[in-house]
N, C-alpha and C positions, 0 to 999 in steps of 0.2 A: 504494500500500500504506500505508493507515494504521500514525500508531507504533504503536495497540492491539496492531494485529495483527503488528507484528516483534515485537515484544516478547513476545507468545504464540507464535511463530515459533522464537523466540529459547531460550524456555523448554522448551518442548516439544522442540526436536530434540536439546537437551540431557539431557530429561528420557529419551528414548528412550536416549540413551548412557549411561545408569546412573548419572546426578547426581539428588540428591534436589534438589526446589525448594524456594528456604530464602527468606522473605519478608524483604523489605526492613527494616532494622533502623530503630530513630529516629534522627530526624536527628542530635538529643543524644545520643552518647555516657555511655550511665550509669553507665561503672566502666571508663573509660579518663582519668585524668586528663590526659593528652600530648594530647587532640584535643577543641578546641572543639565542633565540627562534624563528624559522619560527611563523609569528603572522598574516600573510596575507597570499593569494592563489598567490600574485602576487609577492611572495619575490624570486623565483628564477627565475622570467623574468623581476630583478632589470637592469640590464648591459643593457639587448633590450630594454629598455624602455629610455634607457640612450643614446642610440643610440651607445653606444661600444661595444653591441655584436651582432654580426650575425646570424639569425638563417635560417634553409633552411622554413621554413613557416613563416605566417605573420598574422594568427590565430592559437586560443591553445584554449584548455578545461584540467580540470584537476579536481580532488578534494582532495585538499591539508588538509591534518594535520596540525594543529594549537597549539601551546600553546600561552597563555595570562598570564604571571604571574609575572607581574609589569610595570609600568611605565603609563605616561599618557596618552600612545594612548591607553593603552589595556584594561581598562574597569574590572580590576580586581576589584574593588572596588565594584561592582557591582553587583558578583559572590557570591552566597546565601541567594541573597534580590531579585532577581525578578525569572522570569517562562523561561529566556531566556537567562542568560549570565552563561556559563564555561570556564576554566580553560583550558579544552581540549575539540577539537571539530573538525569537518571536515567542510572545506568551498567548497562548487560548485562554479567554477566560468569560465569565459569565456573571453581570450583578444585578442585585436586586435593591433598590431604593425605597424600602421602607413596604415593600412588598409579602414576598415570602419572606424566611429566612431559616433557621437552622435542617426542619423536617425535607423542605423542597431541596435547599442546596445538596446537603448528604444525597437524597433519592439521585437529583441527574445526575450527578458525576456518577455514582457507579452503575445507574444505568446506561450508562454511555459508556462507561468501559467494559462492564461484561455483557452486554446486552448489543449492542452498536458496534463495539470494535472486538467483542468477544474474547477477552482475554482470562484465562482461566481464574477461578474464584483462588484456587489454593494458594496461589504463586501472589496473591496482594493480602497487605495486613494495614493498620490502619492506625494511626496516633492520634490522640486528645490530649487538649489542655487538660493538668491534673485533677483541677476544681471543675471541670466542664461535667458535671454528674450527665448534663440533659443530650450532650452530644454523643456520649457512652453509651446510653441508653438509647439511643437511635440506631447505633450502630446496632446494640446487641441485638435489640426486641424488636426494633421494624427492619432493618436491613436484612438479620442475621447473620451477622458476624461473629464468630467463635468467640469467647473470652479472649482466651491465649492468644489473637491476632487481632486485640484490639490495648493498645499501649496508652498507657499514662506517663505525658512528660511534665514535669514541675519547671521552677524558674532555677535551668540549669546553666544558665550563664552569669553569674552571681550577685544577683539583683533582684527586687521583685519585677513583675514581669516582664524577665531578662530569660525569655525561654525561645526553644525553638519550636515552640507551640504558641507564643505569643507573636501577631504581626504587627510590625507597625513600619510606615515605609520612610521614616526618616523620625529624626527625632522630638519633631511637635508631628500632629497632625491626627488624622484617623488609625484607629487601632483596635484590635480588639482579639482575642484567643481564636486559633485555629485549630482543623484539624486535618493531619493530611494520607495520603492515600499511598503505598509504600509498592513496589511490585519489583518483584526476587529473581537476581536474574542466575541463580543458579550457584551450587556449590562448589564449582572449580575457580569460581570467583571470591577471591579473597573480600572478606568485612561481615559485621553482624546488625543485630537489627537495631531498629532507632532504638535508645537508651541504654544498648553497651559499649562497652570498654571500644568493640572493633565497629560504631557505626560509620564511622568517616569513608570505610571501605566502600568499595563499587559495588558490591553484591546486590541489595537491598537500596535502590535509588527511588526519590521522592518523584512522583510523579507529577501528583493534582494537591494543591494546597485552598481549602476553602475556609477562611475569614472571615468572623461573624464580626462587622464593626460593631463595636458600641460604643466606641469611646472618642474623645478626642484630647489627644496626649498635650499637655500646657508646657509651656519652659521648667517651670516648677517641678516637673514632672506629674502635677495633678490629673488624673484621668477625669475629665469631664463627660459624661453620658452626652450622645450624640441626641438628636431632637428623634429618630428612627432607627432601631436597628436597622443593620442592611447588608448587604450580602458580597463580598469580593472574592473571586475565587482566581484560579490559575494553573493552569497545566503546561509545561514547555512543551512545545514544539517538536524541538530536536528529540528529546526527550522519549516521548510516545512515539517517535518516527523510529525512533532506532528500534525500541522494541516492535511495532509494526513490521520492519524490514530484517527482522528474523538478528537483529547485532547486538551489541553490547555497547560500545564506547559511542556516544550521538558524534564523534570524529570520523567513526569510521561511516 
């Protein structure tokens, strides 16, 4: 499966679910001054998320151009040591503006992965923010998802929520605990699962990452409630394409 066609794949089963499709914004940021680089799918539905702008839908799909080339949300450090992080990349993603939120977002992403792209149940596990009881429970009781492949991360970056379960795309702005979707790409592949000792490995790469905002991060660090929950999500690209195209490393 070509990326052309996830990514048409991608747009369209969204577009069926009542997202309008919203083209990818510039890379430059024209009237965000916090952001070198568009670095997320969800930087030009910054304002709607803020509750200061209006838009005539209240669902989006898009697949946004990305650069990553510096700072610490962006994982440049990262970029020529594993099978999965660039510099430039395209993100799938899907948001909801005060619309659905945590039941809907969980349901499409894995129904569009095992359902849509067909990707075997076994071989994906799944992470939640530690305190997310409600996202746990989704997974277990309406998805079905095993216990044992469904992980609790805490704020394991040494902070409060300094997790990799918590998103935020820069240091003020919208944020709020995630949870994301993990898919195994086998044991000859060195690393372990999210929250051991070996997850930095390639084995076990993150695929789809869905962000429930609720917050809006202050200087202070105060987390302000946003005027609507809402929904950010994101899948790379490369990512899903590699594993589509039967590979491992999205280089190859």
């Amino acid at each position: 499966m070509k990326s052309a066609e996830i990514r048409s794949a991608f747009l369209e089963y969204f577009r069926e679910n009542g997202h309008e499709v919203v083209p990818s914004s510039s890379l430059v940021p024209h009237d965000d001054p916090t952001l070198l680089f568009a670095n997320a799918g969800m930087n030009q539905f910054k304002e709607t998320f803020l509750g200061r702008e209006q838009r005539t839908y209240r669902r989006a799909t898009s697949s946004q151009k990305c650069v990553r080339a510096g700072g610490k949300h962006n994982d440049l450090e990262n970029v020529g040591y594993t099978a999965r992080h660039h510099t430039f990349f395209e993100m799938l993603g899907n948001f909801s503006f005060g619309d659905y939120f945590k039941h809907d977002a969980i349901r499409f992403a894995w129904t569009f992965l095992t359902e849509k792209l067909q990707l075997p149940i076994e071989l994906l596990c799944v992470t939640v923010y530690e305190s997310d009881g409600e996202a746990y429970n989704i997974w277990l009781n309406e998805i079905g998802v095993a216990a044992e492949n469904i992980i609790r991360i805490g704020d394991n970056k040494g902070a409060p929520y300094a997790s990799d379960n918590f998103w935020q795309m820069g240091d003020t702005g919208p944020c709020g605990p995630c949870t994301e979707i993990f898919y195994d790409h086998g044991d000859h592949i060195w690393g372990g699962r999210p929250g051991t000792p070996e997850e930095d490995g390639d084995r076990f790469i993150e695929i789809w990452n869905i962000v429930f905002m609720q917050y809006n991060r202050q200087l202070d660090g105060v987390m302000k409630p946003l005027p609507k929950p809402s929904v950010d999500t994101g899948m790379g690209l490369e990512r899903i394409s590699a594993i589509m195209q039967g590979g491992h490393s999205n280089y190859d």
